[in-house]
PyMOL Python script that loads the backbone (N, CA, C, O; Angstrom):
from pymol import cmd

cmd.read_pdbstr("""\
ATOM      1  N   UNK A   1     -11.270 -18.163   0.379  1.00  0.00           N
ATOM      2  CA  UNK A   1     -10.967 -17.924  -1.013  1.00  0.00           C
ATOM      3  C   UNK A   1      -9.772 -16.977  -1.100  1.00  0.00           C
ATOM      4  O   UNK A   1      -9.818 -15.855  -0.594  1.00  0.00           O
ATOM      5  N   UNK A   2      -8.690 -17.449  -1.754  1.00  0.00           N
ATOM      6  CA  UNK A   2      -7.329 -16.612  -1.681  1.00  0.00           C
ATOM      7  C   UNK A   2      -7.686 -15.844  -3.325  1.00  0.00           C
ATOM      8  O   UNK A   2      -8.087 -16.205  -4.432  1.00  0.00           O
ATOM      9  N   UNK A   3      -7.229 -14.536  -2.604  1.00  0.00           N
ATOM     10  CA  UNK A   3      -7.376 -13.591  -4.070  1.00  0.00           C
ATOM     11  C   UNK A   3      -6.096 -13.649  -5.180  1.00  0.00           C
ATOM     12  O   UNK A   3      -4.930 -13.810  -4.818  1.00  0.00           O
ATOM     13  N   UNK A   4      -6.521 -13.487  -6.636  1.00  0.00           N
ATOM     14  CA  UNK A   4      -4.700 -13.841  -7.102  1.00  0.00           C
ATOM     15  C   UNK A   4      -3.669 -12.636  -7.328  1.00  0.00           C
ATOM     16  O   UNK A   4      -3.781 -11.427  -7.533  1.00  0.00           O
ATOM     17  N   UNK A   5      -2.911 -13.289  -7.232  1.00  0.00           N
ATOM     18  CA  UNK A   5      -1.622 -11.542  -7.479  1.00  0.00           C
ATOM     19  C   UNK A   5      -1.642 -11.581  -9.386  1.00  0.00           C
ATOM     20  O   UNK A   5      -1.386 -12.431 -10.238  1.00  0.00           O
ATOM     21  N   UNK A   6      -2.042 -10.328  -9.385  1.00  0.00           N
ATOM     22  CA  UNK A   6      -2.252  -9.780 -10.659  1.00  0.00           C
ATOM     23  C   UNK A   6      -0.760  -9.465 -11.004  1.00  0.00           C
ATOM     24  O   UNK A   6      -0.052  -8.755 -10.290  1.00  0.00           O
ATOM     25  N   UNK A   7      -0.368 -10.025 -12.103  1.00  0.00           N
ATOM     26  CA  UNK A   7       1.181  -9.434 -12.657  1.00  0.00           C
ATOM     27  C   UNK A   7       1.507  -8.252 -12.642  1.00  0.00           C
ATOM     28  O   UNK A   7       0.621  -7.399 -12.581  1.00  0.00           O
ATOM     29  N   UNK A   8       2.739  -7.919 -12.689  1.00  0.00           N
ATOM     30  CA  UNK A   8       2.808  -6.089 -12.955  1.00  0.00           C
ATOM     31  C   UNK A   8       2.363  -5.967 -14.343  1.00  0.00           C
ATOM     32  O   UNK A   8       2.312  -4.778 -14.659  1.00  0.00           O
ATOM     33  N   UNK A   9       2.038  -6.725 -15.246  1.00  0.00           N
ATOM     34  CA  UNK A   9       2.007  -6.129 -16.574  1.00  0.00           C
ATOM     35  C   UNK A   9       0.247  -5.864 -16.609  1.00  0.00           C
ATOM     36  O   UNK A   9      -0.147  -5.106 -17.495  1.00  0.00           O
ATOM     37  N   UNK A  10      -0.781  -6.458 -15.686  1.00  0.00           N
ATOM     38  CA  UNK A  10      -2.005  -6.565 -15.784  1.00  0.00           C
ATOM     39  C   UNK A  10      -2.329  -5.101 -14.712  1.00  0.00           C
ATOM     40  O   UNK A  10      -3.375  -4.534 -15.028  1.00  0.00           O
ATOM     41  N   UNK A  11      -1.703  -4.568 -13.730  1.00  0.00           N
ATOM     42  CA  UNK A  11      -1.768  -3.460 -12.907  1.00  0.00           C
ATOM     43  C   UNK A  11      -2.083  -2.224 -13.960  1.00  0.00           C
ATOM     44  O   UNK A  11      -1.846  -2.264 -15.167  1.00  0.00           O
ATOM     45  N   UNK A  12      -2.607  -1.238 -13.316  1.00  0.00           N
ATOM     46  CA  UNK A  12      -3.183  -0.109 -13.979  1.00  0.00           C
ATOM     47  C   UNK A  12      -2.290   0.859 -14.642  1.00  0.00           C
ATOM     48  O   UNK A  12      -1.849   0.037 -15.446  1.00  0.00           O
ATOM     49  N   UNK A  13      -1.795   1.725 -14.890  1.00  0.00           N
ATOM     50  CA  UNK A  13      -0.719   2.617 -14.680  1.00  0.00           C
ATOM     51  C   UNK A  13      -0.479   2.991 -13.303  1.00  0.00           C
ATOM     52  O   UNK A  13       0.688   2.902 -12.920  1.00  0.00           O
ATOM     53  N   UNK A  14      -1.356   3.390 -12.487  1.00  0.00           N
ATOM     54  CA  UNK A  14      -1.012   3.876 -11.110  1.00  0.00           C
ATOM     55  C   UNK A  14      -0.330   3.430 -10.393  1.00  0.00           C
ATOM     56  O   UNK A  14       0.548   3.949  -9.704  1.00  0.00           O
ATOM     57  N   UNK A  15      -0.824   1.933 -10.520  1.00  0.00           N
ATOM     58  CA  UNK A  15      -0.437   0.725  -9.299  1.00  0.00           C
ATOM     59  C   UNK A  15       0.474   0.223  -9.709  1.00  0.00           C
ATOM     60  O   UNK A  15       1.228  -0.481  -9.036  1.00  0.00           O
ATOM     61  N   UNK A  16       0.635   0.533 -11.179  1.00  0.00           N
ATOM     62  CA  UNK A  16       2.432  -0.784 -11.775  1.00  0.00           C
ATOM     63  C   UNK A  16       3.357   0.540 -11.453  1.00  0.00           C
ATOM     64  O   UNK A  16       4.528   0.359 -11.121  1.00  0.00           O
ATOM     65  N   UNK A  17       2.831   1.852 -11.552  1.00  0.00           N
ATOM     66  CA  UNK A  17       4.543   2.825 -11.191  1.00  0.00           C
ATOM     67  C   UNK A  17       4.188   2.294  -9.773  1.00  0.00           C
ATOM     68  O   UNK A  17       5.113   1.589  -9.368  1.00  0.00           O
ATOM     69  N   UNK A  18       3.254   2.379  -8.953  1.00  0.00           N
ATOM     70  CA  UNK A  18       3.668   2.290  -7.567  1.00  0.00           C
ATOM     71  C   UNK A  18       4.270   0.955  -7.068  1.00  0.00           C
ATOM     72  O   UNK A  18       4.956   0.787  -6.060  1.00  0.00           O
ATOM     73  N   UNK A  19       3.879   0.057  -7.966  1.00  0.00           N
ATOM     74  CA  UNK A  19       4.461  -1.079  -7.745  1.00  0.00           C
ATOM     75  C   UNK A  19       5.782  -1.129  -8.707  1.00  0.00           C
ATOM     76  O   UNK A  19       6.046  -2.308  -8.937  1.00  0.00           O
ATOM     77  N   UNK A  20       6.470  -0.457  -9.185  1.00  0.00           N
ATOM     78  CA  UNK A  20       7.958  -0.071  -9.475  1.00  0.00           C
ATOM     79  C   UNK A  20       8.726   0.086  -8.634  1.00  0.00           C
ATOM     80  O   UNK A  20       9.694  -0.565  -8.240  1.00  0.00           O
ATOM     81  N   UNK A  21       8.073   1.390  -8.219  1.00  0.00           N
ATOM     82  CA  UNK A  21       8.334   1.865  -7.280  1.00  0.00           C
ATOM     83  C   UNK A  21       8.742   1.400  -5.826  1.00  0.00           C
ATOM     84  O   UNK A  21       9.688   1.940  -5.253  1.00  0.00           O
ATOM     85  N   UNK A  22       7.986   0.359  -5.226  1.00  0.00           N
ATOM     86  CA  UNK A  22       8.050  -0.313  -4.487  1.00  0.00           C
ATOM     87  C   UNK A  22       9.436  -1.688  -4.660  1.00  0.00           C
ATOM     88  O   UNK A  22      10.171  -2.153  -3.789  1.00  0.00           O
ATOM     89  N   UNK A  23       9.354  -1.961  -5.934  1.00  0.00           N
ATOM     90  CA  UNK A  23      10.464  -2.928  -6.080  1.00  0.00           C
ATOM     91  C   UNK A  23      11.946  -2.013  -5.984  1.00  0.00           C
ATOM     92  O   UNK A  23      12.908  -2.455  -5.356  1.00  0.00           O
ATOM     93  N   UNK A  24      11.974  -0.929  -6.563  1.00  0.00           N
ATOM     94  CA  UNK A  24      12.493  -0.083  -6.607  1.00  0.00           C
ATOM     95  C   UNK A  24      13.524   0.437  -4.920  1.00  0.00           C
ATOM     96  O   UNK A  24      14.728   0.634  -4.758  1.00  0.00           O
ATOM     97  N   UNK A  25      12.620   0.485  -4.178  1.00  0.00           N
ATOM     98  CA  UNK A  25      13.004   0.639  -2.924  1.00  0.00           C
ATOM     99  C   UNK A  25      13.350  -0.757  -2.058  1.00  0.00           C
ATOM    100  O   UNK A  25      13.595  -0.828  -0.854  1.00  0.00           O
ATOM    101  N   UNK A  26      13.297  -1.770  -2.972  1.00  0.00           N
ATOM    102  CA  UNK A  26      13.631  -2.647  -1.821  1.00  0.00           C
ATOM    103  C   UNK A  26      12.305  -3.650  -1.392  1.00  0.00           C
ATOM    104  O   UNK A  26      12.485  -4.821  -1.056  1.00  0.00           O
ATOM    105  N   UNK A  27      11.284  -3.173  -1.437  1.00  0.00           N
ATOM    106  CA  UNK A  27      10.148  -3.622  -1.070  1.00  0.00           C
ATOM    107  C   UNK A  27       9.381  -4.645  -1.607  1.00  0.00           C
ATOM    108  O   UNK A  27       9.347  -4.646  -2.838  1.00  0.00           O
ATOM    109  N   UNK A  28       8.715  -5.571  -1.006  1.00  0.00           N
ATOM    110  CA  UNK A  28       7.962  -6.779  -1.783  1.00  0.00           C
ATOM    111  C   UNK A  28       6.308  -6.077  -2.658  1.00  0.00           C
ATOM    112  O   UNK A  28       5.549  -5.614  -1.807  1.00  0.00           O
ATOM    113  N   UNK A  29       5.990  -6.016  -3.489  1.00  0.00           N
ATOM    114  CA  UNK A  29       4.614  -5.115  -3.588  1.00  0.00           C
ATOM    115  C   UNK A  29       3.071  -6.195  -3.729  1.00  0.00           C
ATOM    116  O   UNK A  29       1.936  -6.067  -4.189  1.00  0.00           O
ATOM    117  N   UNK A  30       3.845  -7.224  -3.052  1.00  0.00           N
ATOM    118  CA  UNK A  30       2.359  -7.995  -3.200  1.00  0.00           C
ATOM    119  C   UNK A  30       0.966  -7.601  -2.718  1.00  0.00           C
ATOM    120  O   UNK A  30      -0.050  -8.137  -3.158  1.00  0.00           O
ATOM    121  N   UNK A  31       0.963  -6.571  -1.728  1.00  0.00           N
ATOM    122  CA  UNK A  31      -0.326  -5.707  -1.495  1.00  0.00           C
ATOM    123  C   UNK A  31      -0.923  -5.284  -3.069  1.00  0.00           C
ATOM    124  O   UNK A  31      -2.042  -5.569  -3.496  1.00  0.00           O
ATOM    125  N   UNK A  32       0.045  -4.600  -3.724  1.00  0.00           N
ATOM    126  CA  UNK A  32      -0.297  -3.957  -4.450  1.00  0.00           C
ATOM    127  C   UNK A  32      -0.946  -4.976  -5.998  1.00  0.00           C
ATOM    128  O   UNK A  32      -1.713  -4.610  -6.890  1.00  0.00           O
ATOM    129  N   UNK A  33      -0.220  -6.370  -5.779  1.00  0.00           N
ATOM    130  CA  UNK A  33      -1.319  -7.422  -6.625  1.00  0.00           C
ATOM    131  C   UNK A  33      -1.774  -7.803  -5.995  1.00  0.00           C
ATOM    132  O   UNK A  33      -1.760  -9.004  -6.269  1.00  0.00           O
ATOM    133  N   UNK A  34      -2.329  -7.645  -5.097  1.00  0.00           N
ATOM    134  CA  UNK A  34      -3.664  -7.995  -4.663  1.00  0.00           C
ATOM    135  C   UNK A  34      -4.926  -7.298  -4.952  1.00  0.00           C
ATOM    136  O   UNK A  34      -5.915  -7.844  -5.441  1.00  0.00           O
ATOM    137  N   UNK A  35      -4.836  -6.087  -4.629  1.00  0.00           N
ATOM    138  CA  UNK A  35      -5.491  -5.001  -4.144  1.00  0.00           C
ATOM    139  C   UNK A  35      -6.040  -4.899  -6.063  1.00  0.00           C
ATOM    140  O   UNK A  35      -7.239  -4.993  -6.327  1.00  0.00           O
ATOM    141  N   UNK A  36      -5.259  -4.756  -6.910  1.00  0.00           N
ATOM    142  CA  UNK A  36      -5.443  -4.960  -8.220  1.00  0.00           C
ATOM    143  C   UNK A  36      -6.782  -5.448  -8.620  1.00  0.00           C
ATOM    144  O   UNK A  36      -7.516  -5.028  -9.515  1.00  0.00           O
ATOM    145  N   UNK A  37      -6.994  -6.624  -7.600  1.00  0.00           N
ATOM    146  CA  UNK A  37      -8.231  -6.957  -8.185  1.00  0.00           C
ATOM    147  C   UNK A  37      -9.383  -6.302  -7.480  1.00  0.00           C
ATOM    148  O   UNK A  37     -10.178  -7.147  -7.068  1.00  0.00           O
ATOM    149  N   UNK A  38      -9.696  -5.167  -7.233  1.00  0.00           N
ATOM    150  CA  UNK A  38     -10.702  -4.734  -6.665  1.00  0.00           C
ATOM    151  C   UNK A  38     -10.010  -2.639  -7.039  1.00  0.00           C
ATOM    152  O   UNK A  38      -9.472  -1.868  -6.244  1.00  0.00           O
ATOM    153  N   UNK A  39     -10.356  -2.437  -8.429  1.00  0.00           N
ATOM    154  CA  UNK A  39      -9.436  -0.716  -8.540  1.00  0.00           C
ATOM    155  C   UNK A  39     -10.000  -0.081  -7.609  1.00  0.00           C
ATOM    156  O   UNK A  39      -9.242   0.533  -6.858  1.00  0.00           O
ATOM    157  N   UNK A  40     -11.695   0.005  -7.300  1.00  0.00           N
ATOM    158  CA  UNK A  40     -12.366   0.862  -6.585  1.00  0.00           C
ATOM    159  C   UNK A  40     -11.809   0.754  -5.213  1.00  0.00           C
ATOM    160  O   UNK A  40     -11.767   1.828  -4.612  1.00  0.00           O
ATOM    161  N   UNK A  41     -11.277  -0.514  -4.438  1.00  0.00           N
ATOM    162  CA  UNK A  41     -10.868  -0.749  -2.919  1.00  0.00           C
ATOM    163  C   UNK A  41      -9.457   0.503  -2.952  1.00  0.00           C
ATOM    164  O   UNK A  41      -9.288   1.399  -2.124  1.00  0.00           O
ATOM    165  N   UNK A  42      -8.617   0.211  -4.126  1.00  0.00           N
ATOM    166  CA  UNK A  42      -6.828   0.457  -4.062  1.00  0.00           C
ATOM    167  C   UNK A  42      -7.478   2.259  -4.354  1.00  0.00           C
ATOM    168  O   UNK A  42      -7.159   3.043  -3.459  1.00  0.00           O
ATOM    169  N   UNK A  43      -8.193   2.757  -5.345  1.00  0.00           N
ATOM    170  CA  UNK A  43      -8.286   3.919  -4.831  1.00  0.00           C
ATOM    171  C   UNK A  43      -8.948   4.617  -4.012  1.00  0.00           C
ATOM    172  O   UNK A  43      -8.646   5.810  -4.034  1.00  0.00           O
ATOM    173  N   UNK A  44     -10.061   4.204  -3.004  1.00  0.00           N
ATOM    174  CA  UNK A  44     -10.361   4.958  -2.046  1.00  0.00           C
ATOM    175  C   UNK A  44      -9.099   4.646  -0.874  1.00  0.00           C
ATOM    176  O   UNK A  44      -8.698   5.577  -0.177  1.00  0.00           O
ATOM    177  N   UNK A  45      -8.598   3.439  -0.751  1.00  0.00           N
ATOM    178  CA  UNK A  45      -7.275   3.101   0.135  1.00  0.00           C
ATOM    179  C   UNK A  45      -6.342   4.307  -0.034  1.00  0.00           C
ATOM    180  O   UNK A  45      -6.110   5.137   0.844  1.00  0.00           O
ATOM    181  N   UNK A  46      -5.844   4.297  -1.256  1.00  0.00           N
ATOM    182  CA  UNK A  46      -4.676   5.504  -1.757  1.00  0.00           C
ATOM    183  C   UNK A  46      -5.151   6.672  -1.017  1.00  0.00           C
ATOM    184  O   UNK A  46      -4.760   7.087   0.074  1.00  0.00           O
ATOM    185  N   UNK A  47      -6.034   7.121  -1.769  1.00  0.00           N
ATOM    186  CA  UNK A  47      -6.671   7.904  -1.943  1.00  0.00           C
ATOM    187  C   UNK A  47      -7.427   9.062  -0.629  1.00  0.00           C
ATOM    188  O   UNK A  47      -7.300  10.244  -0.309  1.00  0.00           O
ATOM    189  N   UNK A  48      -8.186   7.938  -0.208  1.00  0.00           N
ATOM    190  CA  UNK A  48      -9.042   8.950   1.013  1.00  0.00           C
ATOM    191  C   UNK A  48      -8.223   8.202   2.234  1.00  0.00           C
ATOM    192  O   UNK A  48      -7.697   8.888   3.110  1.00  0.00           O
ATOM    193  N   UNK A  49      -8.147   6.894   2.248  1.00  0.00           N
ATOM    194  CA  UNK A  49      -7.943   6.454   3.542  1.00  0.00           C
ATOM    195  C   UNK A  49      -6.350   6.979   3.863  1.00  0.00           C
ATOM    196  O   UNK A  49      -5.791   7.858   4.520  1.00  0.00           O
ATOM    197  N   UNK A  50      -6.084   6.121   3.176  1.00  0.00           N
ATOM    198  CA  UNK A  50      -3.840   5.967   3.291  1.00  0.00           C
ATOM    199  C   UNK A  50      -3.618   7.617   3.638  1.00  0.00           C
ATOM    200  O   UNK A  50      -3.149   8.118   4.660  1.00  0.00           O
ATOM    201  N   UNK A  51      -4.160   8.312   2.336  1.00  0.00           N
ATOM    202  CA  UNK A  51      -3.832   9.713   1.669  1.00  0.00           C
ATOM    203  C   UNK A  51      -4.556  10.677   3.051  1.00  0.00           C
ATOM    204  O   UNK A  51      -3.905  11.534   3.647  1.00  0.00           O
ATOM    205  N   UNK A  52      -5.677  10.405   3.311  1.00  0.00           N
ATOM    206  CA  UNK A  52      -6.077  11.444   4.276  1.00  0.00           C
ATOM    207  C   UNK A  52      -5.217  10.911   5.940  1.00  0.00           C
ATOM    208  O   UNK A  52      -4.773  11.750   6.723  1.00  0.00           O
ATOM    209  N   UNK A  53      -5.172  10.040   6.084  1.00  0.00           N
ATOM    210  CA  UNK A  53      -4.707   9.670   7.429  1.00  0.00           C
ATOM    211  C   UNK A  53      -3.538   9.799   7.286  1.00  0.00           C
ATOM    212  O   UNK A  53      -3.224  10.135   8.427  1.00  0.00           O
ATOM    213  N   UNK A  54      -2.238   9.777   6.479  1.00  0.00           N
ATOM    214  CA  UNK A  54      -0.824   9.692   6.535  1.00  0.00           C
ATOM    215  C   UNK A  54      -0.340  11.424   5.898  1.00  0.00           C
ATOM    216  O   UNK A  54       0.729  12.004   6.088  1.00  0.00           O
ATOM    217  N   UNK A  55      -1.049  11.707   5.443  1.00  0.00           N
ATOM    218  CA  UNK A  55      -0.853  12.792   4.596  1.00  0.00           C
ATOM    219  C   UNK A  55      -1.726  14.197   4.957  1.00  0.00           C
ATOM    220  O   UNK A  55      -1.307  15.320   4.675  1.00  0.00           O
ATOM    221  N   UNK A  56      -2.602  14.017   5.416  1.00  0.00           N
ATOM    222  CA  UNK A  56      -3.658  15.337   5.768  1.00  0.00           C
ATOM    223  C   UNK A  56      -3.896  15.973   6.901  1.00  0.00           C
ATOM    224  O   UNK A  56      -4.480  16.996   7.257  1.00  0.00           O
ATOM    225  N   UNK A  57      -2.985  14.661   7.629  1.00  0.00           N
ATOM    226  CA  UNK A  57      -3.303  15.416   9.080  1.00  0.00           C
ATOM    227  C   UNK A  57      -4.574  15.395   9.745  1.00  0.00           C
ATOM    228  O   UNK A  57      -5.227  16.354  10.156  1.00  0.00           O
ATOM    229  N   UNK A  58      -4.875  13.979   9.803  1.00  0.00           N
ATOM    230  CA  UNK A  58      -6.291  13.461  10.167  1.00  0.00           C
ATOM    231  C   UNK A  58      -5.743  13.366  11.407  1.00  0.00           C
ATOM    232  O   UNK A  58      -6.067  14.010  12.405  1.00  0.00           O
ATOM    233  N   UNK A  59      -4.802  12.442  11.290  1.00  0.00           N
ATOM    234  CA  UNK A  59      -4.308  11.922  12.947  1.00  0.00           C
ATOM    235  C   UNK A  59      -3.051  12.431  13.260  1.00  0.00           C
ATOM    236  O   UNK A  59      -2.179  12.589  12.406  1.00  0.00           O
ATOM    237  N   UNK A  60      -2.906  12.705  14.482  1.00  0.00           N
ATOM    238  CA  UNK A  60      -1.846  13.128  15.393  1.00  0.00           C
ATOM    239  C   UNK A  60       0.072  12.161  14.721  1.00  0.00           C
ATOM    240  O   UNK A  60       0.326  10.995  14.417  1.00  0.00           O
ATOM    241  N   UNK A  61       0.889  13.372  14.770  1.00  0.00           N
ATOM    242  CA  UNK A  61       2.024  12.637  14.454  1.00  0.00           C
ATOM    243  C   UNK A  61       2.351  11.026  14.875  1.00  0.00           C
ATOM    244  O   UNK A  61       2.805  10.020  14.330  1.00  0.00           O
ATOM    245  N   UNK A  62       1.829  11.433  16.189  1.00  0.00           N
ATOM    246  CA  UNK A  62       2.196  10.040  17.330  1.00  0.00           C
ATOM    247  C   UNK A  62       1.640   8.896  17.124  1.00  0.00           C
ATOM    248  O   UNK A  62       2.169   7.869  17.549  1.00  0.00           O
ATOM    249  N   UNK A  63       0.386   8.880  16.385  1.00  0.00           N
ATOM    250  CA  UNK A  63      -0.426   7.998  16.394  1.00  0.00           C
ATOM    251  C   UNK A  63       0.076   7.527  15.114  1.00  0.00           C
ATOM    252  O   UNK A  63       0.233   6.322  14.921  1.00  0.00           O
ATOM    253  N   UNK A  64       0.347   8.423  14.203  1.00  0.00           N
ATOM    254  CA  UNK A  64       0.511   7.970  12.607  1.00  0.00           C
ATOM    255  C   UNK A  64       2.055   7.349  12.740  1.00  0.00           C
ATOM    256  O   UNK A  64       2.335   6.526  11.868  1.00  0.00           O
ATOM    257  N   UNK A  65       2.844   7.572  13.488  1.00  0.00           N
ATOM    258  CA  UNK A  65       4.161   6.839  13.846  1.00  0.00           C
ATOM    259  C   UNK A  65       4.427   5.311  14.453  1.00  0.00           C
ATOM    260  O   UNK A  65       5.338   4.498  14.295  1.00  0.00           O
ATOM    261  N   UNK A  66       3.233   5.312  15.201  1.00  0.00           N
ATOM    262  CA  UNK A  66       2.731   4.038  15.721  1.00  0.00           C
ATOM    263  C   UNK A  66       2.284   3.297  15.113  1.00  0.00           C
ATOM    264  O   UNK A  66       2.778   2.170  15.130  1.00  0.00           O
ATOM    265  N   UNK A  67       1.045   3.599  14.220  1.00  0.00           N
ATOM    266  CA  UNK A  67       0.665   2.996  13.265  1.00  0.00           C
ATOM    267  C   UNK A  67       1.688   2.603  12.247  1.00  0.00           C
ATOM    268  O   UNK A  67       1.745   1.425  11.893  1.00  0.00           O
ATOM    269  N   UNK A  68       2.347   3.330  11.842  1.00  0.00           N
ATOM    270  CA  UNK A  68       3.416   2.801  11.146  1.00  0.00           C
ATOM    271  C   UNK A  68       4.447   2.003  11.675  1.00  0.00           C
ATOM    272  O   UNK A  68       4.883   1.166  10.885  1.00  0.00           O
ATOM    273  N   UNK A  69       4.758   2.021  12.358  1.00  0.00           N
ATOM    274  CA  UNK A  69       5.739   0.905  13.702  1.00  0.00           C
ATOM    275  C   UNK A  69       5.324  -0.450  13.494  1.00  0.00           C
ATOM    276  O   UNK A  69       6.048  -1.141  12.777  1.00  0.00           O
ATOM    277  N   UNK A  70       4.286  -0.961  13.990  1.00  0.00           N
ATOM    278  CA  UNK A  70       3.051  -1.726  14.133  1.00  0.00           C
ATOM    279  C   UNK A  70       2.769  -2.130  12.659  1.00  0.00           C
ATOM    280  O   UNK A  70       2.868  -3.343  12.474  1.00  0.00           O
ATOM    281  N   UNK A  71       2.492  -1.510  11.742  1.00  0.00           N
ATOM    282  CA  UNK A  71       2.440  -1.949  10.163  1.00  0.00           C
ATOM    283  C   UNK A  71       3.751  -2.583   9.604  1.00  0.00           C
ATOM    284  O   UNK A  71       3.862  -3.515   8.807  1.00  0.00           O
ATOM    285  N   UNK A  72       4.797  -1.781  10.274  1.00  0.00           N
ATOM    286  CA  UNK A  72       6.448  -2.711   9.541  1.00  0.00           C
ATOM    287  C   UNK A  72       6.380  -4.005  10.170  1.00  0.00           C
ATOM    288  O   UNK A  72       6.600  -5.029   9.523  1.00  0.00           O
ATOM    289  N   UNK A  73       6.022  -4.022  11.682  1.00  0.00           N
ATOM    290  CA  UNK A  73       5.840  -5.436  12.682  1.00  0.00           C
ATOM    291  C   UNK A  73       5.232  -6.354  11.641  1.00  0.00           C
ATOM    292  O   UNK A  73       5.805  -7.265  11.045  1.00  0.00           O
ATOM    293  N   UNK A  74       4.169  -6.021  11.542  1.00  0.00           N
ATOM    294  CA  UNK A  74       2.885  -7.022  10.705  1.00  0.00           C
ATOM    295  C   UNK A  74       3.547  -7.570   9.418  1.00  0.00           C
ATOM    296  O   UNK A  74       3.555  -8.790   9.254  1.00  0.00           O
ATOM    297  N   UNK A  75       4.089  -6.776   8.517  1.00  0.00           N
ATOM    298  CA  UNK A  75       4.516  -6.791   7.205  1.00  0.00           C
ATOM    299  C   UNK A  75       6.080  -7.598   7.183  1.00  0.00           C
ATOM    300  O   UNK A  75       6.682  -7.774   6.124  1.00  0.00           O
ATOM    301  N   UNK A  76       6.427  -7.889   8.047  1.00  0.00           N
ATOM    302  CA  UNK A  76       8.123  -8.076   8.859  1.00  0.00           C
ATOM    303  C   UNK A  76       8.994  -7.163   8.147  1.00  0.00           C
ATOM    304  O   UNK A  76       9.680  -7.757   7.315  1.00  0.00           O
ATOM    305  N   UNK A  77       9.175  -6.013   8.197  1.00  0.00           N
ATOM    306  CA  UNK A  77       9.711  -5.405   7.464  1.00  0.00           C
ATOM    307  C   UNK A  77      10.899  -5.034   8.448  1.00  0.00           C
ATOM    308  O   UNK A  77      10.513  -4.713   9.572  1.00  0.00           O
ATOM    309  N   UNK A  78      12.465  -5.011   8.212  1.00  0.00           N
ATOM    310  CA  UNK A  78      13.682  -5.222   8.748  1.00  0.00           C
ATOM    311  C   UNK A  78      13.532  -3.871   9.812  1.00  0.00           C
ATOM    312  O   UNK A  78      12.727  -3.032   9.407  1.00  0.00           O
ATOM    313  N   UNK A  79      14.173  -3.576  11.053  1.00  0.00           N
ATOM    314  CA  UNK A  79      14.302  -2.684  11.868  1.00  0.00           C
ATOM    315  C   UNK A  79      15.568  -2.147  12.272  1.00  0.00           C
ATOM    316  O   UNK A  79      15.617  -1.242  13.104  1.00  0.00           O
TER     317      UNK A  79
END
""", "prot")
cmd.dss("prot")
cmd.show_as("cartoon", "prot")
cmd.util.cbc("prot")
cmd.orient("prot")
């Protein structure tokens, strides 16, 4: 079952600036209509997961660099 991409005009406030934002930089934000359809998934994601692991210093620089390496791979994002 494919989930649908929610328009930017149907996104929350949070998720349509972040998904501005994202067009903004260059970036495709189809995560971000996706994720739309589930608010409770996109804010514990933001929030505890994304936010504590990239931002809090859960994990080691090295690891969070990798992980991010590895996430542009997946996403094909230009190098």
């Amino acid at each position: 079952m494919a989930l649908r991409h929610r328009t930017r005009e149907e996104l929350s406030g949070r998720l349509a600036r972040m998904w501005d934002a994202s067009r903004a930089n260059g970036n495709e934000p189809r995560f971000l209509e996706v994720v739309a359809n589930a608010p409770n998934v996109a804010e514990f994601y933001f929030d505890h997961f994304y936010g504590g692991l990239f931002f809090n210093g859960i994990a080691p620089r090295r690891v969070k660099e990798l992980v991010r390496l590895r996430l542009s791979n997946l996403h094909g994002c230009a190098s």
